[in-house]
C-alpha positions as CSV (number, residue, x, y, z in Angstrom):
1,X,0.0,0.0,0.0
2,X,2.6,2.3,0.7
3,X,4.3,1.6,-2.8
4,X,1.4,2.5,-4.1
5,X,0.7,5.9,-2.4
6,X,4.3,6.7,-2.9
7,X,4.0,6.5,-7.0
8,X,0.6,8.3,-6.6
9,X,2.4,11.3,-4.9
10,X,5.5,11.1,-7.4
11,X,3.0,11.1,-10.1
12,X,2.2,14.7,-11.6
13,X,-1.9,14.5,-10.2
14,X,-4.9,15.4,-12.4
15,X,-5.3,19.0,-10.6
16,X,-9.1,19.5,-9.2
17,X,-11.1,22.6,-10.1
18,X,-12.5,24.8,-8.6
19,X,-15.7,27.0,-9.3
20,X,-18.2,28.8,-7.3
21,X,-21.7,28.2,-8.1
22,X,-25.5,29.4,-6.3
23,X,-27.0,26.4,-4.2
24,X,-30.4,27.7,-3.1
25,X,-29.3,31.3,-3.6
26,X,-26.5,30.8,-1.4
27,X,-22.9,31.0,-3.0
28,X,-20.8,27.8,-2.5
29,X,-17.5,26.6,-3.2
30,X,-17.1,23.6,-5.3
31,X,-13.9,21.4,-5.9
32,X,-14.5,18.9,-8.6
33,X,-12.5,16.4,-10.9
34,X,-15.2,15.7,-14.0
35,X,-14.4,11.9,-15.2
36,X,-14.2,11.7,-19.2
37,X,-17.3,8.7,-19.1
38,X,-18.2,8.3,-15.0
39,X,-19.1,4.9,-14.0
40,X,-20.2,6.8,-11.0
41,X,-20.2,10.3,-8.8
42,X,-18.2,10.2,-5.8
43,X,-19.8,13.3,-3.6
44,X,-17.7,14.1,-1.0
45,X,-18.9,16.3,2.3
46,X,-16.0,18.1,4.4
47,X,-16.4,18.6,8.7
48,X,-16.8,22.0,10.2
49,X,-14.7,24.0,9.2
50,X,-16.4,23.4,6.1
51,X,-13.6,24.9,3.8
52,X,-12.8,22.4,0.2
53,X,-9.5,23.7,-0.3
54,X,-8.3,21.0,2.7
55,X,-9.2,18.4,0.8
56,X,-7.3,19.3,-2.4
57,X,-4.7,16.8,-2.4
58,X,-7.0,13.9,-0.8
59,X,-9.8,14.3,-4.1
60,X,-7.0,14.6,-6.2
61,X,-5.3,11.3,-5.0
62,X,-9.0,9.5,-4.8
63,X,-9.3,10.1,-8.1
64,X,-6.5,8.9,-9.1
65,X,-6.8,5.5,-7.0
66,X,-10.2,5.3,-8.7
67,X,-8.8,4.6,-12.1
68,X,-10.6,8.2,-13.6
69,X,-13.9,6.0,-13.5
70,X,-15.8,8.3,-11.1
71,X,-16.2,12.2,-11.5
72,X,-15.6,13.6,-7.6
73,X,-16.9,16.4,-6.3
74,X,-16.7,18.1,-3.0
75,X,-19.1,20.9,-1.8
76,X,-17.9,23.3,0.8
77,X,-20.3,24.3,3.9
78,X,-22.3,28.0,3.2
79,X,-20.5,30.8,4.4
80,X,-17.2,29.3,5.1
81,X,-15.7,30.8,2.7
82,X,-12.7,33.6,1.7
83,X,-15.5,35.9,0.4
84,X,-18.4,37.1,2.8
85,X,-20.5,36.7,-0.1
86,X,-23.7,36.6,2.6
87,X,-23.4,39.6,4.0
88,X,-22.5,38.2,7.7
89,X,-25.7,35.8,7.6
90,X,-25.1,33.0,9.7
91,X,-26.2,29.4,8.7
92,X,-27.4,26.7,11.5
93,X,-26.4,23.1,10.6
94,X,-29.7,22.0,9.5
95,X,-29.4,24.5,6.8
96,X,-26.0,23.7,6.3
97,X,-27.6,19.9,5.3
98,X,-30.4,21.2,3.4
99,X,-28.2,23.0,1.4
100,X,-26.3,19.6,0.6
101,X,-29.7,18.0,-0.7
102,X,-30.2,20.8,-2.5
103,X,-27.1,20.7,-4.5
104,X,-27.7,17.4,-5.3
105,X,-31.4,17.7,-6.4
106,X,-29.8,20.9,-8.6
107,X,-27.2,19.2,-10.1
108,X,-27.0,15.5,-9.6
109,X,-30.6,14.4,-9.9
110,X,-30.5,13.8,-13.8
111,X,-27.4,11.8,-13.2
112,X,-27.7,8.2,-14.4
113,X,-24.8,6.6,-12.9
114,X,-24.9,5.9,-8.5
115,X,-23.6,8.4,-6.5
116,X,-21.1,7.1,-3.3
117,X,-21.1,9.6,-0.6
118,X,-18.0,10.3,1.3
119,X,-18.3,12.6,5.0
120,X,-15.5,13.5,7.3
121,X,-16.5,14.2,10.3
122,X,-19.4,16.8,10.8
123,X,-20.1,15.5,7.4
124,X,-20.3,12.1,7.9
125,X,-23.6,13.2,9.7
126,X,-24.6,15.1,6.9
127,X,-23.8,12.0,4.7
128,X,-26.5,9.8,6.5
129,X,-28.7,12.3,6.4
130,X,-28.7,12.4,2.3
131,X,-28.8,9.1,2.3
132,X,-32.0,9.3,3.7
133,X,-33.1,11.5,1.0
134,X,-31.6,9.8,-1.9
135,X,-31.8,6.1,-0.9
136,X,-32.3,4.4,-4.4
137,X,-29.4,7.1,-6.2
138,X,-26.5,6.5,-3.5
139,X,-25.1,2.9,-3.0
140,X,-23.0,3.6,-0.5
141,X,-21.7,6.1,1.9
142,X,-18.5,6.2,3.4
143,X,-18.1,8.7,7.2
144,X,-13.8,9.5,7.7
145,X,-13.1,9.9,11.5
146,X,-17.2,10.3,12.0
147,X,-18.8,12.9,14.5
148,X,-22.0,11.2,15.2
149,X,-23.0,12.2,18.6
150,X,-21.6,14.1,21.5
151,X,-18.4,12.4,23.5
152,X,-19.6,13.0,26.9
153,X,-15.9,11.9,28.2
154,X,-13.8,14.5,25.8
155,X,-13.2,17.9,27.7
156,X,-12.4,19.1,24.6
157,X,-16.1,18.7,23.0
158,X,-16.8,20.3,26.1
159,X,-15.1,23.6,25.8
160,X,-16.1,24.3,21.8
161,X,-19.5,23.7,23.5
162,X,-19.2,26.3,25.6
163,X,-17.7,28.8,23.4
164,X,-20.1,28.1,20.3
165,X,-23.1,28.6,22.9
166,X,-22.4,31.8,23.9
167,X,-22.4,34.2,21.0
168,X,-20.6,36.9,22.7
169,X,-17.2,34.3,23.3
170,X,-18.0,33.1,19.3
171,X,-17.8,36.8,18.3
172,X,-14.9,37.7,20.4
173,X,-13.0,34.6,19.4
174,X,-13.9,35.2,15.9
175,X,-12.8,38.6,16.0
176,X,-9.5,38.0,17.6
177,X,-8.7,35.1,14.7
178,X,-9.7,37.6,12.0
179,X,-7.2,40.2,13.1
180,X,-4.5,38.4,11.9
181,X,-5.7,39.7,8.3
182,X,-3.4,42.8,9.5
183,X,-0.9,40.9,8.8
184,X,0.6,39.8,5.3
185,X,-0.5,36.8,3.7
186,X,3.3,35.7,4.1
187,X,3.9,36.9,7.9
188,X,0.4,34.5,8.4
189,X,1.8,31.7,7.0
190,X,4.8,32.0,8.7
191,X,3.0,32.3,11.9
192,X,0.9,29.0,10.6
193,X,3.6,26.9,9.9
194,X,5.7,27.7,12.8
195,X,2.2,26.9,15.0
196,X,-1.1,24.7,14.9
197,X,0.2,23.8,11.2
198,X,4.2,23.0,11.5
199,X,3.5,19.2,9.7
200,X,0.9,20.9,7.6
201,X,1.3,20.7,3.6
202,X,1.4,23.9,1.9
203,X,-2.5,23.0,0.8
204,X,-3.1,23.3,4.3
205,X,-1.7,26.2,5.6
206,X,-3.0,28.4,2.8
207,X,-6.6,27.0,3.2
208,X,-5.8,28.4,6.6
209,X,-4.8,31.8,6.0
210,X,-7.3,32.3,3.0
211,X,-10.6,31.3,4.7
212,X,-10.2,30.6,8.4
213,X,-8.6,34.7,8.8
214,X,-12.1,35.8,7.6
215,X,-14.5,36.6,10.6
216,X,-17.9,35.8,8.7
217,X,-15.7,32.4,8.2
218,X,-15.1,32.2,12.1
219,X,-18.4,32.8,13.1
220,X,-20.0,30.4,11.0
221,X,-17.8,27.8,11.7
222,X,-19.1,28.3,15.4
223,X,-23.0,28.9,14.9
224,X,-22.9,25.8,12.8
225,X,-20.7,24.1,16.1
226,X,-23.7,25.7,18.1
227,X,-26.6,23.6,16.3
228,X,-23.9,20.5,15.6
229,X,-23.8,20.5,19.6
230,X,-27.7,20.2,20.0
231,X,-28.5,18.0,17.2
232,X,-25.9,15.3,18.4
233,X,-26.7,15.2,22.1
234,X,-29.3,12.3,21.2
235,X,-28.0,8.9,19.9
236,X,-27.6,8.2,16.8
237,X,-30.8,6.4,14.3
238,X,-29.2,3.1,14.9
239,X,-32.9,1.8,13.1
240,X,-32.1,3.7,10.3
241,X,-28.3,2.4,10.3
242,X,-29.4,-1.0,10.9
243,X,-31.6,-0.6,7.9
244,X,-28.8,0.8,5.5
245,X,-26.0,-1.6,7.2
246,X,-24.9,-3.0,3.8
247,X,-24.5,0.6,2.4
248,X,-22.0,2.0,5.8
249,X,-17.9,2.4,6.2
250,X,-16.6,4.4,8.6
251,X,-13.2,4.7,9.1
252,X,-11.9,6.0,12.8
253,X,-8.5,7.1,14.4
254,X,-6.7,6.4,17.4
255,X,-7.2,8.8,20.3
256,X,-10.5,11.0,18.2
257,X,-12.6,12.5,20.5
258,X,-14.8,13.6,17.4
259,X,-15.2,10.0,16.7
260,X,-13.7,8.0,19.9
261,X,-13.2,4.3,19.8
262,X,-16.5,3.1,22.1
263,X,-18.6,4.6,19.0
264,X,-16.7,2.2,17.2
265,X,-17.5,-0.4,19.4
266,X,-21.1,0.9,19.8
267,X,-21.7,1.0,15.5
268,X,-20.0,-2.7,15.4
269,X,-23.0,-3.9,18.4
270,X,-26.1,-2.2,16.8
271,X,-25.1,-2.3,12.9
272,X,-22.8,-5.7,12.5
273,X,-23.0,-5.2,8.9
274,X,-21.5,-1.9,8.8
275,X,-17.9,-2.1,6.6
276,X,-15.3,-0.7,10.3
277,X,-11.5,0.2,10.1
278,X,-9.4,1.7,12.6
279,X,-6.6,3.8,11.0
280,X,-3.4,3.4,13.2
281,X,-0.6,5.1,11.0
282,X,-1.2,8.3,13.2
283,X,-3.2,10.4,10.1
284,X,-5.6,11.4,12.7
285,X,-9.0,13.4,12.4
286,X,-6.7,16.1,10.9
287,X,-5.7,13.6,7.9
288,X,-6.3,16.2,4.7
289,X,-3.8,18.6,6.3
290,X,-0.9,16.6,5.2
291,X,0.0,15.0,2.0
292,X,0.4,11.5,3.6
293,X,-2.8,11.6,5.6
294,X,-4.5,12.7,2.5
295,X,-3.2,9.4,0.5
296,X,-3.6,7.0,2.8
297,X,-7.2,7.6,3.6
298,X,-8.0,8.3,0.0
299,X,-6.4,4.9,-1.1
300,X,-8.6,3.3,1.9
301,X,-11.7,5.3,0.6
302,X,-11.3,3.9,-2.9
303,X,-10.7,0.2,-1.9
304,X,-14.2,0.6,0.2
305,X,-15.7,1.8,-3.3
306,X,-13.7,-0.4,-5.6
307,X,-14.8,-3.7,-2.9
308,X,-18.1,-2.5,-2.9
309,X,-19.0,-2.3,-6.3
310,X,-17.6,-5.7,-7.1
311,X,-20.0,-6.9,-4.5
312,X,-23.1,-5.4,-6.5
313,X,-22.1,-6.6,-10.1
């Protein structure tokens, strides 16, 4: 496998593209890879931050592991973006998933070919939830380090709680991250790199410094925390997972108190059918922030897919 990944990342890449387009009257950012004649759609939904530029080198190498027989394309969350294209508005998370069906319904609906949903995190969630919606289109949906409900143990979960409730610490924090667009673009990523993002890949630390400086960006990221919070203090629909069984992968991490291990074990009790991996090469819930992480989950991702389909021919 790690052959394999390393030819990938020697390999000049097909580059992704990127275009902005109106879902619902709300401007979104797109990253997509069109395949020449799809076999199928791979649509892939990012965590909170919501930001597709992350996943630039991990949609670039999952295409590439996927042969060019699937177009991908990944839809960024509203509003967390380097433009405040809406005017300050901030969007609660079961817009944020409304606005997912609605992209689909806009631009995938006429689609002949099955659509395989890919979530990390926050958007793993999400994932389930347009799988609900779109039952007979997607074959299979696929949640990276999945956020499913609240980890009462993590003190961590904890503290975002607490600042995302209260919208005077969620302004204030915001506020204080978006000052550092007094700084130079090149002084930030200096002061990225040296920081939170030191193993980071160039990808990365731009995405950083482009869209997370930006204080509609900040704010967002938290209302939509806010709502997350509330939403996943009940269990999850393990009727509904035990009905779709055959159609779930998750992939967790070691030590990810977004998705911590006794979910694992809780997912493996109440859906046996569910596809489970544990990734232990230390990627993490982070993994699109380095090139590595980004290959090795996207060569996972595309084994799931390439398995799968062998199992419906």
């Amino acid at each position: 496998m790690e052959e394999n990944q390393d030819k990938l990342m020697n390999e000049a890449k097909r580059p992704v593209n990127s275009r902005l387009c109106r879902v619902s009257g709300w401007m979104t950012e797109i990253m997509e890879i069109q395949a020449e004649n799809p076999t199928f759609y791979v649509l892939f939904i990012p965590g909170n931050p919501g930001v597709v530029s992350f996943y630039k080198e991990f949609l670039e190498s999952l295409y590439e592991f996927l042969d060019g027989n699937a177009s991908v394309i990944a839809i960024g969350q509203i509003s967390h973006t380097s433009k405040d294209w809406e005017s300050g508005r901030l969007f609660s998370f079961q817009e944020q998933i409304d606005h997912k069906i609605d992209f689909i319904r806009q631009e995938l609906e006429s689609v002949k070919v099955p659509i395989v949903l890919v979530g990390h995190s926050i958007g793993s969630y999400i994932s389930l939830e347009i799988l609900r919606k779109f039952s007979e289109k997607v074959v299979y949906c696929i949640g990276l380090y999945p956020f499913l409900t609240l980890n009462q143990q993590s003190t961590k979960q904890s503290l975002i709680g607490k600042l995302a409730a209260s919208s005077v610490l969620s302004a204030t924090a915001s506020f204080l991250i978006a000052s550092l667009r007094l700084l130079p673009m090149s002084a930030s990523r200096l002061l990225v790199s040296n920081s939170i993002g030191a193993s980071w890949s160039d990808t990365a630390v731009q995405a950083t410094c482009t869209h997370l400086r930006q204080y509609h960006t900040m704010r967002n990221v938290l209302f939509m925390a806010k709502s997350e919070f509330r939403e996943l203090a009940a269990e999850p629909d393990w009727d509904f997972m035990r009905e779709n069984q055959s159609k779930l992968a998750f992939l967790f991490g070691i030590d990810d108190h977004w998705g911590p291990l006794q979910l694992f074990e809780e997912i493996s009790k109440q859906a046996p059918g569910t596809s489970l991996a544990i990734e232990r090469e230390g990627h993490m819930h982070g993994f699109c922030c380095t090139v590595a992480g980004s290959a090795w989950v996207a060569q996972h991702v595309a084994t799931l897919i390439k398995n799968r389909f062998s199992q419906l021919q």
